[in-house]
N, C-alpha and C positions, 0 to 999 in steps of 0.2 A: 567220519561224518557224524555230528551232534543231531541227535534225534530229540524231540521234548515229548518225555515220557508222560508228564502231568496231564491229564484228559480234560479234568476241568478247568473252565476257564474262570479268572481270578475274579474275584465280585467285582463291577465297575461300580465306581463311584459317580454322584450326583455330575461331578464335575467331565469326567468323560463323558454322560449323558450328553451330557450340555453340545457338546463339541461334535460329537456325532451327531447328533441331529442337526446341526447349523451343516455341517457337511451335504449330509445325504437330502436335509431339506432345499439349500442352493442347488443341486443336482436335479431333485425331484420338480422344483422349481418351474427349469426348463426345459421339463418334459413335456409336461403336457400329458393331459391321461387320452391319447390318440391311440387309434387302433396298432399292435403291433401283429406284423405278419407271423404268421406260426412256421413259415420255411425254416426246418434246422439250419439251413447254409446261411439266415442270417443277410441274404441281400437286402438292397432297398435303394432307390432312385434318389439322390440327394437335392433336396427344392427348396431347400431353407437358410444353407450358410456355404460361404468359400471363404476359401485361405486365405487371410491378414485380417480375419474380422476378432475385433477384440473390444470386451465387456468389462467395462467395471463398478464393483460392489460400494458401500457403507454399511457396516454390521453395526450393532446396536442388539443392549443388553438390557433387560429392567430387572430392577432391585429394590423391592421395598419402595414401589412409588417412581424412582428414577430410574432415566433412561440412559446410558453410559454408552457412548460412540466403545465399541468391541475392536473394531477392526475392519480391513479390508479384503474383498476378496477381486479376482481377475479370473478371466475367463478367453485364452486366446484360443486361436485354431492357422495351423501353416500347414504346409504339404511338406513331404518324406517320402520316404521310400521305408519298405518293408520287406526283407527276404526276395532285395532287388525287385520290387514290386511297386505302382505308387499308389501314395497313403497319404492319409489324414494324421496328423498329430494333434490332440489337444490336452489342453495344460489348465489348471484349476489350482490357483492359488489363494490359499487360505492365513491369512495375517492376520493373528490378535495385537490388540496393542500392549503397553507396558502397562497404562491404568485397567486395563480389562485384567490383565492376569492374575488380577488378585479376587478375580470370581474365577476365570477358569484361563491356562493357556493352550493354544491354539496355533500352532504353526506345523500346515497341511499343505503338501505338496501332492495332486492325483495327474497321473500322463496316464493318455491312452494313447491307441493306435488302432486306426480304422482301416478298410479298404477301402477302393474308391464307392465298390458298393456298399458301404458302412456296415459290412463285416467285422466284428471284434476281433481284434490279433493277438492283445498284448495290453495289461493296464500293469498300473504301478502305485500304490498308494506310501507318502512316508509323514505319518502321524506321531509329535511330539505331545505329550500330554505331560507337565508337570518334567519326575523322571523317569519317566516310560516313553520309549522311544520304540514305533515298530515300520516295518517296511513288507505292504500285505505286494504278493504279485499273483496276477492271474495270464494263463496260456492258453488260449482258447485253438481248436482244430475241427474239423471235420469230418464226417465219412460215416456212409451208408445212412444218410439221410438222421444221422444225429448228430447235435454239436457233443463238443467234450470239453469240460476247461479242469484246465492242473492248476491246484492253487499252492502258496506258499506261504507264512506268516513268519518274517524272522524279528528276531528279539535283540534289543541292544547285546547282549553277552554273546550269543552266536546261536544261542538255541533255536530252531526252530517246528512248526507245526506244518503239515505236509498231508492236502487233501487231493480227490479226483472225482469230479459229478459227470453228470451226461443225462441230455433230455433231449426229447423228439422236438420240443420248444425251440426257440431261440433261446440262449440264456447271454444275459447282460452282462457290462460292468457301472459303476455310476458313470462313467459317463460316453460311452458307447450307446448305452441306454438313450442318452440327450440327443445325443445325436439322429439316429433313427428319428424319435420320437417329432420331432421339431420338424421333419418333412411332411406328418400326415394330418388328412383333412378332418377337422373335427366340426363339420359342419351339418353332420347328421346326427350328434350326440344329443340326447335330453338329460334333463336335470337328474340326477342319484344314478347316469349311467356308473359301471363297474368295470375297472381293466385290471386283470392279476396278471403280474408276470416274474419269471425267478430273475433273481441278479447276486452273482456271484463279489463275495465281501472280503475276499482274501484266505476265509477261515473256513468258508460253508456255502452252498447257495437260500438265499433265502426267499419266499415271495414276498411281494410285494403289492399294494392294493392301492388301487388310485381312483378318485370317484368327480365327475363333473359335475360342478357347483351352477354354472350359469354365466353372466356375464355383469360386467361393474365397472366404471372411469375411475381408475387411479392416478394418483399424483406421486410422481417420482422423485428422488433427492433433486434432479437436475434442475427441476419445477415445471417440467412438463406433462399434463395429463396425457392418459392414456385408455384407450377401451380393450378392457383386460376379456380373456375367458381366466376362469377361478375353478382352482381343483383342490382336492384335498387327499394326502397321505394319512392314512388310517392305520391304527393297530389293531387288534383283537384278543381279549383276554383269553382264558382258560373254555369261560363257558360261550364265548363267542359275541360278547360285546362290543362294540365298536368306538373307539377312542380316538377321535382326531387327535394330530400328534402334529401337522402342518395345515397351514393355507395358502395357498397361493396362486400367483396372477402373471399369466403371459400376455403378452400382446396380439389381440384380434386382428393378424396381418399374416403374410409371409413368412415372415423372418421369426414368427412364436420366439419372442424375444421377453426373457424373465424382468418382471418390474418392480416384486413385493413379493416376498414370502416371511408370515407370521407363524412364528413355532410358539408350543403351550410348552412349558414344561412345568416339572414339578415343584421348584422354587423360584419360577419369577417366566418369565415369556423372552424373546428374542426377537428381531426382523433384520431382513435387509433389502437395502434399496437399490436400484438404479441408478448409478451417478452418470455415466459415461457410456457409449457407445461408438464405437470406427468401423468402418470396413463393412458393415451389415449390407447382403445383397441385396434386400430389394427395399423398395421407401418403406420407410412409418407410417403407410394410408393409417393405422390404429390412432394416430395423434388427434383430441379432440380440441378442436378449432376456436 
């Protein structure tokens, strides 16, 4: 068995910044900073999406002024089975283009696996960056009212990194996390509310911080507006400053369906759009007329 002895991890470059956060910021997206239950076992009633609904992106880059079509992302969900159990599957696909990769490449496969209670079972991340190739996986279980998740990180050569967290909390993956999140009601929130929650990265569990912005009509690639609520993903420095690092807008409806998320970084900004939409359970009432 290849164990990777090295502890620290290799400085990331500007250009995997880039790539992670168009990730975690589509994920964070369609969350929605809604209340999430503190149950470790991780239930939850699902009111927001069923199996064949499938979403797709337009990514976009700026650079010195211009704005460069990046790529595509998709967002399915079908039904499965899980340890003869039935399950949610969903799939998050992330495609740069040819002309994009010469600011950053990007070609991101994330599955997860839900219960019907949207219980975390099972994610899968396989992130190409340039030539670093990694494949993060996390194994979530239960018992005596804690969750636990086994993570794994393996590396193109075979190496691998090999961790084990557990909290009284629920703990996430990016998009186990979506899922919960997209069923609760966010209709008692005020403006600068604050939601922390951990969510497990392949390598670590980290928290995470989500804050409600308010409400705004956005216009999607497909050119349909839209009556968003708007949240924002925040980092925090050393001494506790607060850095917005995402913005973004779901749909004030049912179905908290992603329309716009604007990322800052550090040499130049990103977004992506709404093109398309199938299968979503319940109407668009958010569509402004």
């Amino acid at each position: 068995m290849k164990i990777r002895r090295k502890k620290n991890e290799i400085i990331r470059t500007g250009v995997v910044n880039v790539r992670r956060k168009l990730i975690i910021g589509l994920v964070a997206l369609m969350t929605g900073a809604f209340a999430l239950p503190a149950s470790a076992q991780c239930e939850a009633k699902n009111d927001a999406f069923q199996t064949g609904e499938h979403v797709m992106y337009d990514l976009y880059f700026n650079w010195k002024f211009v704005w460069v079509k990046a790529g595509l992302a998709s967002l399915t969900t079908n039904a499965t089975t899980y340890h003869s159990e039935p399950a949610f599957r969903i799939n998050l696909l992330a495609l740069g283009s040819k002309r994009a990769d010469f600011f950053f490449k990007m070609r991101d496969t994330l599955t997860c696996v839900i219960g019907e209670k949207l219980e975390p079972r099972y994610f899968r991340k396989g992130a190409e960056e340039g030539k670093r190739y990694t494949v993060d996986e996390a194994w979530f279980s239960y018992k005596d009212g804690l969750c636990f998740v086994n993570q794994k990180r393996t590396y193109r050569d075979g190496n691998f990194d090999e961790a084990v967290a557990s909290d009284s909390r629920c703990i996430y993956d990016m998009l186990s996390i979506l899922a919960q999140a997209r069923s609760y009601d966010p209709a008692d929130y005020k403006i600068g509310d604050k939601i922390k929650f951990p969510m497990a990265t392949g390598r670590k569990v980290e928290e995470q911080t989500l804050i409600y912005r308010g409400k705004e009509n956005v216009k999607a690639e497909n050119g349909t507006t839209y009556r968003c609520l708007i949240f924002s993903l925040v980092e925090y420095d050393k001494k506790g400053k607060e850095k917005e690092v995402i913005t973004f807008f779901i749909t004030d409806d049912l179905n908290h369906l992603p329309v716009r998320l604007d990322l800052y970084l550090n040499f130049g900004s990103a977004k992506a759009f709404l093109n398309d939409v199938r299968g979503n359970r319940h109407p668009l009432t958010s569509i402004v007329k």
